[in-house]
N, C-alpha and C positions, 0 to 999 in steps of 0.2 A: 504494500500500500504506500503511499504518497510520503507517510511520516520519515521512511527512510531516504528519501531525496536528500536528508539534510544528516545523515548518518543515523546512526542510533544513540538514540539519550544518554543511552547506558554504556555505551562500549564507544564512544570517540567524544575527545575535546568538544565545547565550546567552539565556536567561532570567536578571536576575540572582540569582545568590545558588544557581544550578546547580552550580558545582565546590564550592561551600563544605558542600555536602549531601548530594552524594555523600563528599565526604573526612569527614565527619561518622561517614556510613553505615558508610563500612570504617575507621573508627580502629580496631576492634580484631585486622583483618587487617593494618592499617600497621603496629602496634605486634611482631605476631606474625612479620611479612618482614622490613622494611626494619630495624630495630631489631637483628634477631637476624641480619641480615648486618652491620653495622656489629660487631658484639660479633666475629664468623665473623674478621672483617678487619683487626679490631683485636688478634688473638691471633698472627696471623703479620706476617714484615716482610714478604715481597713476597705479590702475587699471582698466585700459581701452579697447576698441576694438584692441591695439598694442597688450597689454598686450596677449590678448586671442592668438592672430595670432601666437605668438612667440611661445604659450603653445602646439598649436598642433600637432607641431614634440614630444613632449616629452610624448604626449595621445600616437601617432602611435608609437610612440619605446617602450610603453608600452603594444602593441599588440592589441589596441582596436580596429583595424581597422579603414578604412576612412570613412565606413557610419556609426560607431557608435561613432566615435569622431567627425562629423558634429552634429549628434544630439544633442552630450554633447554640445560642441560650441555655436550651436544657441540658448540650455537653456540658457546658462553662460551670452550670446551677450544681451540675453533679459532685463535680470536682472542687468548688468552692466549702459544698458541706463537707465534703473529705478533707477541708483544709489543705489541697494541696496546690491552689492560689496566694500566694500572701504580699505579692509584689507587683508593679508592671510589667516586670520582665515576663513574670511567671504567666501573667495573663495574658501577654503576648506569645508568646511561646504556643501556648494552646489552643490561644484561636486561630492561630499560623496553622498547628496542628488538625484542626479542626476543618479550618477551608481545604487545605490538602487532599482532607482524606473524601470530600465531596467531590474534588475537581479528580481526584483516580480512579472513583470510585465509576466513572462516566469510563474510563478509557481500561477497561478490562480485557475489551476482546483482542487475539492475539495478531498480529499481522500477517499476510498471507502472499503468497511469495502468487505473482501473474503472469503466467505464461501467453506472450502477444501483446499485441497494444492494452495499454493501460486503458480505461475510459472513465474521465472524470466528466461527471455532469452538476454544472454550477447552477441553481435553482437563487431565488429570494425576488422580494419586491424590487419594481422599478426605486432607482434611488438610492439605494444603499452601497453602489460601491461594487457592482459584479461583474461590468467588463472590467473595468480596471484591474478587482483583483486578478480574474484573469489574466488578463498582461502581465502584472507580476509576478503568478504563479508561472509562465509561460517561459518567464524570463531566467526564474529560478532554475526551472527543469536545463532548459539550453546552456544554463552557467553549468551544471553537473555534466556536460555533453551528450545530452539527451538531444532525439528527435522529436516534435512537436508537431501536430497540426491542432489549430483552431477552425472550430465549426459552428456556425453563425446560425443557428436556430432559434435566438430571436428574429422572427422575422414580421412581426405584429408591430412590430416598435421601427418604423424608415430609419431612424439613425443610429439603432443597436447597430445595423451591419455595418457602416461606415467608421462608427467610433469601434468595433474589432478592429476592425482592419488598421485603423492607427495603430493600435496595440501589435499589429502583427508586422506594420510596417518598422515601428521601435524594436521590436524585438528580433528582427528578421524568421518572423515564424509565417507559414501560409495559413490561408482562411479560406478554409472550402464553404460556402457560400449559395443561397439562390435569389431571384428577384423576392423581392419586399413581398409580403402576403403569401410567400408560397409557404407549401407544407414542413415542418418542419423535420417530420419523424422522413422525410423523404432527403433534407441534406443531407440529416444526419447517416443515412443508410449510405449515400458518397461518400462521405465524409470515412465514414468506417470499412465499406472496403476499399478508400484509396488508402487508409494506414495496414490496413490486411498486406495489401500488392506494396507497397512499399515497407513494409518491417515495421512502423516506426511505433515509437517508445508509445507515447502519449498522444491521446484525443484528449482536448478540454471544450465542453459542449456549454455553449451558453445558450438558455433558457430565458423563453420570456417570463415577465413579471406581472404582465396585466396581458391578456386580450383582447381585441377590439370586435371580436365574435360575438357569438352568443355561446362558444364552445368553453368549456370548464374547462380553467386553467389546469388541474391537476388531471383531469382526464387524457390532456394532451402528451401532460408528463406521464402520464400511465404509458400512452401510447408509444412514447419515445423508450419507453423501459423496453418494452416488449420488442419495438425494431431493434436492439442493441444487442439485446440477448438471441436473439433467431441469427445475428448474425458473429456474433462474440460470445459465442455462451460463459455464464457467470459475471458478464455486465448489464447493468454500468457497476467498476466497481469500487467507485467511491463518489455519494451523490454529497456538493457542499453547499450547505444551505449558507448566503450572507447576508449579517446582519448587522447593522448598523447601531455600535454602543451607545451612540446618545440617542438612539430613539429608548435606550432602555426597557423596563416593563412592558411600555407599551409597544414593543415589536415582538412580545413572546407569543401574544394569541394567533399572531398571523406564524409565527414562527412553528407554533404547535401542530398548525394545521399542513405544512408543508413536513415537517416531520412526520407526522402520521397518514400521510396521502402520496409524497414523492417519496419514502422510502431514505431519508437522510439518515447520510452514516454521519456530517462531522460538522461544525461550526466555523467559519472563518467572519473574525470581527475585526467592523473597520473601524475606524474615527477610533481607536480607542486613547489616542492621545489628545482627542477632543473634546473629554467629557472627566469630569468630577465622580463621576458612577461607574466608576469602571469594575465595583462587584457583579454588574448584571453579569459577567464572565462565571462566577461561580452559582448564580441564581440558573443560568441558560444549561450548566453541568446538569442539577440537581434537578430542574422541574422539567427539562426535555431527555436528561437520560441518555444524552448524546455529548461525544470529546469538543475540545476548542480545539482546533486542527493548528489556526493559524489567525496570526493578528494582525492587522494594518494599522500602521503607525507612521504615515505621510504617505504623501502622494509621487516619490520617487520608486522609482523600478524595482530599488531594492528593500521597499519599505514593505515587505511581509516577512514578517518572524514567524519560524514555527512553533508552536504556543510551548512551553515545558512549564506545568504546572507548580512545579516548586520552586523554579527560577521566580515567576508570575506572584507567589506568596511573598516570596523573600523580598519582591523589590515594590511590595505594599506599604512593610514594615522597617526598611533599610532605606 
């Protein structure tokens, strides 16, 4: 799957200058959590069940939501009547501890080695940031010496095809393509056996966000499933939904519903150096049940990180 593009978490270095970019990213979540717990802890002497009750406004202004900041709580509540809170440190430590084991808890399943073109299909609403991150994932793959085609199945939207193709023109990648309004599960079927006839690594399939049909937008993606698989069996396989962090909360319902109808394996979140919320990252783990694959953190080529959850914690609180 796609997570090894960037090697393995576990078995090779960092890139350097990786944790310094992410903690760059979320300074203004750092400043909105970690900051206004130290204020929370600095207002009483011990830490207690007070303590917690005062913190939870500062969990929700942090976007974690209210069922994944009761979770965190009732660890913290546990631990406090055990006495084995007695400091900031110590209460840091644990709620690090605690988002952690939320954001792994989403990334269990094991990686799986794909014989042929890879086929990634990018799904989310117009606006958040999905040709683009394709370009950058595009760009990522080709830095590895990967081969690449983009496949422009937005085709509801006149200037999805146009703005790929910038992407493919920066990137030096092709965009198998048809006129505006045509079918989409029918590029896509070009698109997949010219990577057949040609070997290559990766298809990255961009999806529309809206319709101007009357045809149901996840219908179409059913339909694109099924072309992929009759001619790549065991794809698409890796579907990436993007969501955009400052819509926060409010882009999980739509969010919910593309997971449960496109068949999404991973998360990639954009803007997230643009927003003060940047726990919706561990609220999107816990109430969709799905990994953060990959974050955008500016609008240069090489602004997607691949998400590692415990880097992610560490540069909330550091």
């Amino acid at each position: 799957m796609i997570q090894t593009l960037f090697g393995s978490l576990d078995e090779e270095p960092k890139k350097p200058g990786f944790f310094d970019r992410m903690k760059q990213a979320v300074t203004r979540t750092r400043e909105n959590l970690s900051e206004r717990i130290e204020e929370v802890v600095s207002l009483r002497k011990a830490i207690d069940r007070q303590t917690l009750d005062d913190l939870e406004a500062t969990l929700i202004a942090a976007d974690l939501g209210s069922a994944t900041t009761q979770e965190v709580l009732q660890a913290l509540r546990e631990k406090v009547d055990r006495k084995q809170i007695g400091n900031l440190d110590e209460l840091k430590r644990v709620l690090k501890d605690e988002l952690l084991h939320i954001l792994n808890r989403a990334s269990l399943e094991p990686v799986k080695a794909v014989e042929g073109p890879e086929i990634i299909v990018v799904v989310g609403v117009n606006g958040t940031g999905k040709t683009t991150t394709i370009g950058k994932l595009a760009n990522a793959l080709r830095s590895q010496g990967k081969t690449v085609l983009l496949c422009a199945a937005d085709t509801f939207r006149a200037a999805a095809i146009e703005q790929l193709e910038v992407w493919g023109d920066r990137t030096g990648t092709e965009v198998i393509k048809t006129k505006p309004g045509g079918d989409p599960s029918a590029v896509l079927y070009d698109a997949l056996q010219a990577a057949k006839a040609r070997n290559t690594d990766y298809v990255i399939v961009d999806t529309a966000g809206r319709l101007h049909t009357k045809s149901n937008l996840m219908d179409e993606l059913s339909k694109m499933r099924r072309t992929a698989q009759r001619i790549i069996p065991g794809s698409p396989h890796e579907v990436l939904l993007v969501m955009d962090a400052t819509t926060g909360q409010n882009g999980l319902q739509q969010a919910r519903l593309f997971t449960e109808s496109a068949g999404v394996t991973g998360i990639v979140l954009t803007k997230l150096d643009g927003t003060a919320k940047g726990g919706i990252v561990i609220a999107i783990s816990r109430e969709l049940g799905v990994p953060v694959r990959y974050v955008g953190v500016g609008e240069k080529q090489t602004d997607l990180l691949p998400f590692d959850a415990k880097q992610f914690v560490d540069s909330l609180f550091e």
